[in-house]
N, C-alpha and C positions, 0 to 999 in steps of 0.2 A: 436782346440787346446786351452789348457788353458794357459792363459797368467801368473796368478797366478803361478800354479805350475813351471813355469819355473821359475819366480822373487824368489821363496820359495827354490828353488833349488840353484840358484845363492848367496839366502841369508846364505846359510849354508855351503859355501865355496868351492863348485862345480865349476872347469872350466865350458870354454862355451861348449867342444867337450863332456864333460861327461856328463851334463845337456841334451843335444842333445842326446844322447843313453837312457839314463835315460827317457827321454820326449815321443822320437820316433820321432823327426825333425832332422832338416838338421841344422848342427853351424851357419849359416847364417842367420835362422829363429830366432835363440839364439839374433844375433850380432840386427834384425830385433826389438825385442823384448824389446832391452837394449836400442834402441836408440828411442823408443813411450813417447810423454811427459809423467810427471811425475812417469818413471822407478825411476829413483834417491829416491825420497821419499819413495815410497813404498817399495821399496828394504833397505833401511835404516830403515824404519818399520817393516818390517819383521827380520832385525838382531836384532833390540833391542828386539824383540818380542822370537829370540831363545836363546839370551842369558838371557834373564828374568827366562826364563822357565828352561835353564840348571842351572843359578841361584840357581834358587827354587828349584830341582832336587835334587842338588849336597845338600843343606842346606836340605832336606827333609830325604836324606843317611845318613849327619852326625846325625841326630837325632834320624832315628833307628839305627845306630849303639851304640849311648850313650843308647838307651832304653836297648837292647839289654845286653851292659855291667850293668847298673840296675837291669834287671830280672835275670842277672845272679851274683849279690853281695846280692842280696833280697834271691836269692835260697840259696845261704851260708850262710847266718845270718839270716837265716826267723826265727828259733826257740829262737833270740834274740831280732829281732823287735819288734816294736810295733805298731800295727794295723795302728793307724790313722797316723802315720810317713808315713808309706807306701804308703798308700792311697793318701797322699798330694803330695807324687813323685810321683807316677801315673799321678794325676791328673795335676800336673806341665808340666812333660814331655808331655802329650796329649794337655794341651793347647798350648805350645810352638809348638808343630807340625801342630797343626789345620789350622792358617794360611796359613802358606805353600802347604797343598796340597788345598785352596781354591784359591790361586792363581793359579794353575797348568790349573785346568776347569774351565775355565768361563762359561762353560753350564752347572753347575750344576742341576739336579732335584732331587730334596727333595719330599718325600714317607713319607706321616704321616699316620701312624696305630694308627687305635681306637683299645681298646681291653676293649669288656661290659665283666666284670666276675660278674657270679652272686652271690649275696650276701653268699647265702650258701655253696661256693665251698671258700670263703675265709677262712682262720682255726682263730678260735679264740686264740688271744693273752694272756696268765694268768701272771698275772704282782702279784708281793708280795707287802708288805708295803712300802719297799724302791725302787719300780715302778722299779724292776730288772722284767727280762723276765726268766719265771720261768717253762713255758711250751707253744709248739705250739699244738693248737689242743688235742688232747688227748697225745700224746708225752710228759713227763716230763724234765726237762733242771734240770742237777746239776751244782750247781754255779763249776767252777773249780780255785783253788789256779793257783797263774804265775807259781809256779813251774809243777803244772800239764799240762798248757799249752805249756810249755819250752818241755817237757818231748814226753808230742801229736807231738807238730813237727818237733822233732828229729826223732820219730819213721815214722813220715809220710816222711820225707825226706832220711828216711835209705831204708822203702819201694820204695819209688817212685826211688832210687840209685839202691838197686838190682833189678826191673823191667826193668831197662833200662839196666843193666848186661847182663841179662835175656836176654832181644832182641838183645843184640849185641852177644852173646853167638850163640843164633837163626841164627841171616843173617849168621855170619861168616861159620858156618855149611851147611846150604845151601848154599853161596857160594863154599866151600869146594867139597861138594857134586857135583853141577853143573860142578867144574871145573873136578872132577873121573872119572863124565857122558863124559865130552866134551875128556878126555884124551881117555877113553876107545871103546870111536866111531871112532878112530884114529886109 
């Protein structure tokens, strides 16, 4: 029997009888358990240790939820923003959260990929006088005025609205359907 799991149990606010069910011992093995030197500390260990972590948790929710509200005032104004605004809340909000989920795992394992691309599969850059990017690879880039860009993602935003029409049009149908199926096997 592990003596941990019981202390870890008691630390998260488990009577001694449900610890005992939960464990698969007798309440008495519990009461045996609570009275071995140093229960107190380690059991006081273990609470600061779940509420750290509910802590971090609860503070790791409010931050995808602020994201969350972000991605979704970014999709309403996207064809008003400006790129590197954007970019710097993104990047704000990801550091603010980075923390937090590294308190979470203290076992972290970190996975570094090399990636060799070879020289000829990179496309060449063609840069004008004013070191604007003016073509990748054989592709040509036309400068676009703000107003044509304004314009790109209102349409890119009208598209991506009626696709998402589009699929709720879809399930509802197919639910629709499913339920004609389920009435008529009745």
């Amino acid at each position: 029997m592990n003596n941990n799991s019981i202390i870890s149990q008691l630390a998260q606010g488990l009577s001694e009888s449900q610890v005992a069910l939960a464990v698969g011992c007798s309440p008495s093995y519990v009461s045996q358990v609570k009275a071995l030197p140093g229960f107190d500390e380690k059991l006081k260990e273990m609470q600061e240790a779940f509420k750290l972590t509910a802590e971090v948790k609860a503070r790791e929710k409010r931050y995808e939820h602020l994201e969350d509200l972000v991605q979704a005032k970014i999709e309403e104004n996207l064809s008003y923003a400006e790129f590197s605004e954007l970019t710097k809340l993104m990047e704000i909000l990801h550091r603010r959260k980075a923390p937090a989920a590294t308190q979470i795992n203290h076992n972290t394992q970190n996975n570094v990929v090399v990636l060799n691309i070879p020289q000829a599969a990179i496309p060449e850059i063609i840069l004008n006088s004013k070191k604007e990017v003016v073509g990748i690879g054989d592709q040509s880039l036309a400068p676009m005025h703000a107003d044509g860009v304004r314009s790109l993602f209102s349409k890119m935003k009208k598209d991506n609205k009626e696709a998402q029409d589009a699929q709720i049009i879809k399930e509802e149908s197919k639910k629709e359907t499913m339920k004609r199926m389920s009435e008529h096997e009745m």
